[in-house]
C-alpha positions in Angstrom: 125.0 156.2 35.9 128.5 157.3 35.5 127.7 160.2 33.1 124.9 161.3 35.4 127.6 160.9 38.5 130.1 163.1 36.1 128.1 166.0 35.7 126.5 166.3 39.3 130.2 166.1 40.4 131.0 169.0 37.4 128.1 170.8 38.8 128.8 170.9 42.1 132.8 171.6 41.8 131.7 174.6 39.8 129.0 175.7 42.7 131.8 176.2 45.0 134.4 177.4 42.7 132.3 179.9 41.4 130.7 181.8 44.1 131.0 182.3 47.7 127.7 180.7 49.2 125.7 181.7 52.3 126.6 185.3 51.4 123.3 186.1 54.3 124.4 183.6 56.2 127.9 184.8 57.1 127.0 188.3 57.0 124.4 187.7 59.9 127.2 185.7 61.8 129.5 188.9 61.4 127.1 191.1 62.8 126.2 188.6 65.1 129.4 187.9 66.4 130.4 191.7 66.1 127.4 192.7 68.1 128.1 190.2 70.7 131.7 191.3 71.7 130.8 194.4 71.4 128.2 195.0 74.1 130.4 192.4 76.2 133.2 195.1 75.8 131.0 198.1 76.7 129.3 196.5 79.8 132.6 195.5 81.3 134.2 198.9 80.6 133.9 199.8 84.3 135.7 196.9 85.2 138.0 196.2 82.4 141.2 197.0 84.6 140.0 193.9 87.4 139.2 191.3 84.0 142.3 191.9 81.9 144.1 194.8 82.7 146.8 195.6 85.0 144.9 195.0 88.3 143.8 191.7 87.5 144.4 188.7 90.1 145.5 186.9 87.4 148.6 188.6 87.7 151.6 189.5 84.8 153.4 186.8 86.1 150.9 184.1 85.9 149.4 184.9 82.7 153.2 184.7 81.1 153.9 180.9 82.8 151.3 180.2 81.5 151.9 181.6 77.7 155.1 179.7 78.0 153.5 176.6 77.9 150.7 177.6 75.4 152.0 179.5 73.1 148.3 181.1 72.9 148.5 185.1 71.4 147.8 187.9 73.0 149.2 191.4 72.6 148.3 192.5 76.1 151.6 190.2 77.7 154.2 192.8 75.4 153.8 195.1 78.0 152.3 196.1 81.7 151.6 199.6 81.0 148.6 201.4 81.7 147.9 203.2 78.8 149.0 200.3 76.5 146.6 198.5 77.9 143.6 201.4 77.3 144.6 202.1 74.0 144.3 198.3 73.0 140.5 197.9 74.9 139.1 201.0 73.4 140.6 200.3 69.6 138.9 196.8 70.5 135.4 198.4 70.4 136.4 200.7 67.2 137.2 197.0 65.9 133.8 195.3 66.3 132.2 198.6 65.8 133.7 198.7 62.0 132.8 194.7 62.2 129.1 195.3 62.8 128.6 197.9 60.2 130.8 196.0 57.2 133.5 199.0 57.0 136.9 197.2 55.1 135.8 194.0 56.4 138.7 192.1 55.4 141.3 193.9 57.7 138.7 193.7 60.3 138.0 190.2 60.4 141.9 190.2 61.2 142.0 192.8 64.3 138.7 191.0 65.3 140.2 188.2 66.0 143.2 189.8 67.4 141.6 191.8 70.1 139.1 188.1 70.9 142.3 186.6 71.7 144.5 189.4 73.5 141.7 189.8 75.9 140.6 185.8 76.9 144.4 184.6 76.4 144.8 187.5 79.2 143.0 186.3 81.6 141.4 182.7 80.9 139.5 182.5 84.0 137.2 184.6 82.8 135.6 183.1 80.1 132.7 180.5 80.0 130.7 178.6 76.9 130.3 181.3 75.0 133.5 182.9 74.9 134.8 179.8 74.3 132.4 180.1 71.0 133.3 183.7 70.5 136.8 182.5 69.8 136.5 180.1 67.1 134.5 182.2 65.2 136.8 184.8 65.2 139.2 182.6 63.6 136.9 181.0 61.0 135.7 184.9 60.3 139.0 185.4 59.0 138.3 182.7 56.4 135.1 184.1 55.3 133.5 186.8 52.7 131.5 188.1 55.1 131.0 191.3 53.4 129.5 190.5 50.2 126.1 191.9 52.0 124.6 194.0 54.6 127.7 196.1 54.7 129.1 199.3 53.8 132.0 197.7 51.6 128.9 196.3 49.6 127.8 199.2 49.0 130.5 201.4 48.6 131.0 198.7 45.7 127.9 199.3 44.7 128.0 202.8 43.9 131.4 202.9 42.7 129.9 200.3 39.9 127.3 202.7 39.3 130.3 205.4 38.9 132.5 203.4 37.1 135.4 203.6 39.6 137.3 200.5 38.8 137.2 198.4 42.2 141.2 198.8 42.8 141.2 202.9 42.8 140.9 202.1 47.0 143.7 204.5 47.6 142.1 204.2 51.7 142.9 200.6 51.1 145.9 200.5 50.5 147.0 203.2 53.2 145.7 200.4 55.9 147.4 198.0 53.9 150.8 200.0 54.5 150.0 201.1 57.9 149.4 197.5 58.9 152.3 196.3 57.4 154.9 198.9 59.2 153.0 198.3 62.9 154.1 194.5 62.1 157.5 195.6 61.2 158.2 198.1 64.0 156.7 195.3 66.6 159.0 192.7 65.3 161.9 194.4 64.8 162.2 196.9 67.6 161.2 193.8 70.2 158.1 195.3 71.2 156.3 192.5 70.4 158.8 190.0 72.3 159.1 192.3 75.7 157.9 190.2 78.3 156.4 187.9 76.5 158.1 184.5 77.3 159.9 183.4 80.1 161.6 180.8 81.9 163.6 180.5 85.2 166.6 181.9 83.0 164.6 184.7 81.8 163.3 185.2 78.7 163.5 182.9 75.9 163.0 183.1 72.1 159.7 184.0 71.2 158.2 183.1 68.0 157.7 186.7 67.1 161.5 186.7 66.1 163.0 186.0 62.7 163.3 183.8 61.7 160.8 182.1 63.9 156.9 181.6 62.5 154.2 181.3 64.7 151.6 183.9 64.8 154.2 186.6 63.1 154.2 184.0 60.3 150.3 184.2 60.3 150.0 188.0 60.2 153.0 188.4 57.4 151.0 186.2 55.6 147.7 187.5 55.5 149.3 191.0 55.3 151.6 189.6 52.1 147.8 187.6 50.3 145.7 190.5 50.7 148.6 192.7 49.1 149.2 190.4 46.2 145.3 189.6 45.7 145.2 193.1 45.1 148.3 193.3 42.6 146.7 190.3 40.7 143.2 192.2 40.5 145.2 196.2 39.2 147.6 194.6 37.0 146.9 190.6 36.2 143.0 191.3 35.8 143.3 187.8 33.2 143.2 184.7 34.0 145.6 185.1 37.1 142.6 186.8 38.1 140.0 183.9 37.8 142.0 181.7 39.6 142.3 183.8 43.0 138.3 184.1 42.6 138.5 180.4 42.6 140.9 180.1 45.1 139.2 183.1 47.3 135.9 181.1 46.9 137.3 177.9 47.9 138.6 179.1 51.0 135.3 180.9 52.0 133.5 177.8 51.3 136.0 175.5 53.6 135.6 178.3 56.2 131.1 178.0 55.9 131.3 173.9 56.5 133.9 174.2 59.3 131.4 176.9 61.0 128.4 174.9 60.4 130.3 171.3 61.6 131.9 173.4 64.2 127.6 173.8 65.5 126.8 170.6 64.6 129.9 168.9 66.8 128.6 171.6 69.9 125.3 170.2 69.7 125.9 166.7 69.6 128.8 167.2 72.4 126.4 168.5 74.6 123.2 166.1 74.1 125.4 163.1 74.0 127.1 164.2 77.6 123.4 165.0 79.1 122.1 161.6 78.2 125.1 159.9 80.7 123.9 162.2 83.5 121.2 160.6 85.7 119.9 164.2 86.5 118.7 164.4 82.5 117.7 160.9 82.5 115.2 161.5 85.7 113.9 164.5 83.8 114.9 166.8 86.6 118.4 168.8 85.4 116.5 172.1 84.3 115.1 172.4 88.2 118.5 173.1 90.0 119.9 176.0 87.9 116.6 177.6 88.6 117.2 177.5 92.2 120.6 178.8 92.3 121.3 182.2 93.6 124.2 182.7 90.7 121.5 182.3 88.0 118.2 184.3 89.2 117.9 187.8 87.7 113.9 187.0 88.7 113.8 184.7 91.8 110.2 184.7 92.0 109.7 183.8 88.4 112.2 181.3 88.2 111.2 179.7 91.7 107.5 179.3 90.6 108.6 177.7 87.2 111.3 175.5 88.4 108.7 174.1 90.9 106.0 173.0 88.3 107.5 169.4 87.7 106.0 168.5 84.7 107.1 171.6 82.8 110.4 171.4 84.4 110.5 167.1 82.8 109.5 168.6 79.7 112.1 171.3 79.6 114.7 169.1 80.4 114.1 165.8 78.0 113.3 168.5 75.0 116.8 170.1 75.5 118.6 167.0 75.0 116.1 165.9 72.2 117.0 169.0 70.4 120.9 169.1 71.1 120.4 165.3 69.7 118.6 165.3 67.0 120.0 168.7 65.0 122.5 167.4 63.6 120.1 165.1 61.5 117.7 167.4 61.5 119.9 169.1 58.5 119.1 166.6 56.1 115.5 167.7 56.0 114.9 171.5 55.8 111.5 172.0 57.4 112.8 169.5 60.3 116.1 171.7 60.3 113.7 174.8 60.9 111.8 173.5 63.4 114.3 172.5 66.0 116.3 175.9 64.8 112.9 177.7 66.4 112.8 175.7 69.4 117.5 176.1 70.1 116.9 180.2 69.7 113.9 179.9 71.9 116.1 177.9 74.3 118.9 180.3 74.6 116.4 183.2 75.0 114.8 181.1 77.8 118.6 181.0 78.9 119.3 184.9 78.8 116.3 185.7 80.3 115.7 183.4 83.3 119.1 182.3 84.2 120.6 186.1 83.4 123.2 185.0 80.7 122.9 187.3 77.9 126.3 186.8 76.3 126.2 183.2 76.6 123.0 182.8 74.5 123.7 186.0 72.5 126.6 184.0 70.9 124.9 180.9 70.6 122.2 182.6 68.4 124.6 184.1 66.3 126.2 180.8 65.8 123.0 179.1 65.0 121.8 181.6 62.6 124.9 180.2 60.0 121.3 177.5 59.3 119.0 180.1 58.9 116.7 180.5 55.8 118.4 182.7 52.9 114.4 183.9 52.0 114.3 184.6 55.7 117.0 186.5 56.0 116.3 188.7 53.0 113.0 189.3 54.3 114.2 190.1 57.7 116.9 192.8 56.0 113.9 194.1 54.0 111.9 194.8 57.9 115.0 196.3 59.3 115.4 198.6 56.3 112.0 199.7 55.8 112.1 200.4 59.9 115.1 202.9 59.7 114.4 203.9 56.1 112.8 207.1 58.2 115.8 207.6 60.2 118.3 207.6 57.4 115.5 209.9 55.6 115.8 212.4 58.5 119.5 212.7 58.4 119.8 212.9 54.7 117.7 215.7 55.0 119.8 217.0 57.3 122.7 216.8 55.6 121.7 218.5 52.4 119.7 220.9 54.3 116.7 223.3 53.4 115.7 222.5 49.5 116.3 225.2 47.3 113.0 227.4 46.2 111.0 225.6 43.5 112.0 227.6 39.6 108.8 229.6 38.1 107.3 227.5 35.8 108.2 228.8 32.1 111.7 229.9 33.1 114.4 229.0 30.7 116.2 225.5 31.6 119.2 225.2 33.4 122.3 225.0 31.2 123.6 221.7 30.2 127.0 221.1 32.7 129.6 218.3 30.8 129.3 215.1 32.0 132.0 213.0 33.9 134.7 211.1 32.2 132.8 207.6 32.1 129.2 208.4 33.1 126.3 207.2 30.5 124.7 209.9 28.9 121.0 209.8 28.9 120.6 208.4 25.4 123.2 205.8 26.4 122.1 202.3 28.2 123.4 201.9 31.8 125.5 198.5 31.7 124.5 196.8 35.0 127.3 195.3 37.3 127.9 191.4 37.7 126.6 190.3 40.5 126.8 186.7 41.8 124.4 184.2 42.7 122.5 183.6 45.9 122.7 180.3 47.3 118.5 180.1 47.5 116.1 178.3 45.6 114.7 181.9 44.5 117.5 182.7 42.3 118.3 185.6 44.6 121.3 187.4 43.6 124.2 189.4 45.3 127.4 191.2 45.1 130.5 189.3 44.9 133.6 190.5 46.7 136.9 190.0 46.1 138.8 192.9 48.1 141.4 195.0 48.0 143.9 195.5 50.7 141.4 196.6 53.1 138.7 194.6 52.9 136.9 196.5 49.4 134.1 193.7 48.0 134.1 193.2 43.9 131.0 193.5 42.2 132.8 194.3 38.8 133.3 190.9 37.7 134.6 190.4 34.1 132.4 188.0 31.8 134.4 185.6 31.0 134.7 185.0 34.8 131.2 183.3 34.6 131.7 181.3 31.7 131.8 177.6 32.2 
């Protein structure tokens, strides 16, 4: 017994020192996530000004009382200018644009979560259930490799493996890495970042953007100072200094995947435990009067006729707190786990559909798809690339433009041209990159990452670094 306990503890210490698990789970929660604030951004573009900008009712004043007694971050309380304000919204949708499509994923994780927070901690009226979910997982985003799939730092990785570019010639990287580094100097140190920020009926007070202070400019300074030393360790410590910021690196990611998936397990149960104290869910009748409110019918007629069908609207209402109830036990059986995933995704389409909250259940899929199948997910990747595989055939033909006319067949062959410094010659074997593991029970495998300063995954791991 103790030697068996021994080497299932050995085996799983080295499963999540090793590799960064759910590597399609966390890239579908990016995108998710990405996608999300993203079209919530662009639809409230016309009235961005009236949310969280200069012309909001809730005014300068009232948003900085109430930083004063929060603390909460948000760049959009430095300053009431106009064009401050514009230049932060529309970088904001650059931001989760990059985001969706995996472009130095690292450093946008970071200014994900910094334009989430700028914009709610402006104005925190605004927000309902699912910004409130939007917000933690733009915090735990920052913990995650989120990247090491279904990006283009994956394959930018890819290829430059193919290449042989060694994975810390990023000299992009490290521009953002620099550039990021003097916008945090020049905030902190020419009191940009402290103008207006705190006050109290003295005036202002000492923000924790000052030195020495901490606080969110401690946070920042620190990510900026890891990401810059991670990639130090990885161009000139690439030993065993190097093996133990994978582990660390995987660690962390790890931590970040079980906080996101207790983080939907405590939602769930929050909710179906408070529904079974109301007597409106106990009588079977909750689900008939948000169908019958004027806020919440996009279809009146639709929503009139179903919400007046009582034993539908009994079943509707005893399922949802079944469901919100039992999910968090449904995870110790996978095929239970799936089902009730099914019917939570059909619920919060039901939601953005018949009660006209898009956003709401938008984010809530994306923050149930962290307990999606991996086989799933790779087949679903495999649809969506074989449906714009035409597309991206189209503009590559584009792009290299009419093909050149076909030689006449006998002519003398082309001369041989000298081959790169590092490419395989044809009589030479192409060594194939390390890749690591997929977390399914098909042995699937992926790209690691371990980035450089902006965000620039790793699939060029040495050997020894998968010895036990």
């Amino acid at each position: 017994m103790g030697e068996k306990f021994d080497s299932s503890l050995a085996r799983g210490i080295a499963n999540i020192t090793r590799r960064a698990l759910g590597p399609y789970q966390t890239a579908i929660v990016r995108i998710g996530f990405a996608f999300v604030w993203l079209t919530f951004m662009l639809r409230e573009l016309p009235y961005r000004h009236e949310l969280y900008g200069p012309d909001s009712p809730w005014g300068h004043d009232l948003a900085v009382r109430l930083l004063n007694d929060n603390h909460a971050f948000t760049v959009l309380l430095w300053t009431d200018n106009r064009a401050f304000f514009e230049f932060v919204y529309l970088a904001g949708i650059a931001v989760c644009f990059a985001l969706l499509l995996g472009w130095r994923t690292r450093l946008m994780t970071v200014l994900f979560m910094v334009v989430v927070l700028s914009l709610q901690n402006r104005s925190v009226f605004m927000g309902d259930g699912g910004d409130n979910v939007v917000h933690l997982m733009a915090l735990y985003l920052v913990l995650s490799r989120c990247s090491q799939v279904w990006s283009l730092d994956a394959r930018r990785a890819r290829r430059n493996a193919e290449r042989g570019v060694p994975a810390t010639r990023d000299p992009v990287g490290v521009l953002l890495w620099a550039l990021c580094g003097a916008v945090l100097a020049a905030a902190q140190l020419t009191g940009f970042a402290t103008t207006l920020a705190l006050f109290d009926e003295n005036g202002p007070v000492l923000s924790f953007w000052i030195f020495p202070g901490l606080g969110w400019g401690g946070i920042f300074w620190g990510l900026w100072l890891i990401y810059g030393g991670w990639w130090a360790v990885r161009r000139f410590a690439p030993g065993e200094p190097r093996l133990v910021g994978e582990m660390v690196a995987n660690i962390i990611h790890n931590a970040g995947l079980l906080v996101i998936m207790v983080q939907v397990c405590i939602i769930y149960s929050a909710a179906g435990w408070y529904k079974i104290q109301g007597s409106r869910w106990q009588d079977g009748t909750a689900v008939h009067y948000p169908l019958n409110l004027d806020y919440f019918t996009p279809w009146p007629d639709l929503t009139e006729r179903l919400g007046n069908v009582g034993m539908l609207v009994m079943l509707l209402t005893y399922g949802t707190v079944f469901v919100q109830v039992a999910f968090p036990f449904a995870l110790l059986n996978r095929k239970a786990k799936n089902i009730l995933l099914f019917l939570m995704i059909g619920e919060h389409v039901g939601i953005a559909v018949l009660l006209g909250l898009p956003f709401f259940s938008l984010a809530m899929i994306a923050m149930d798809s962290v307990f999606l199948p991996t086989v799933f997910l790779i087949w679903m990747g495999h649809q969506a690339g074989r449906a714009g595989s035409p597309v991206l055939r189209l503009f590559r033909r584009r792009s290299k433009g009419p093909e050149p006319d076909t030689p006449v067949t006998g002519s003398a062959p082309a001369p041989a041209t000298a081959s790169a410094p590092g490419a395989a010659r044809p009589d030479e074997p192409r060594i194939p990159a390390q890749a690591s593991p997929d977390d399914s029970a098909a042995g699937q495998r992926t790209p690691g990452t371990s980035g450089g300063p902006g965000g620039e995954p790793d699939d060029r791991r040495p050997a020894w670094a998968d010895r036990g």
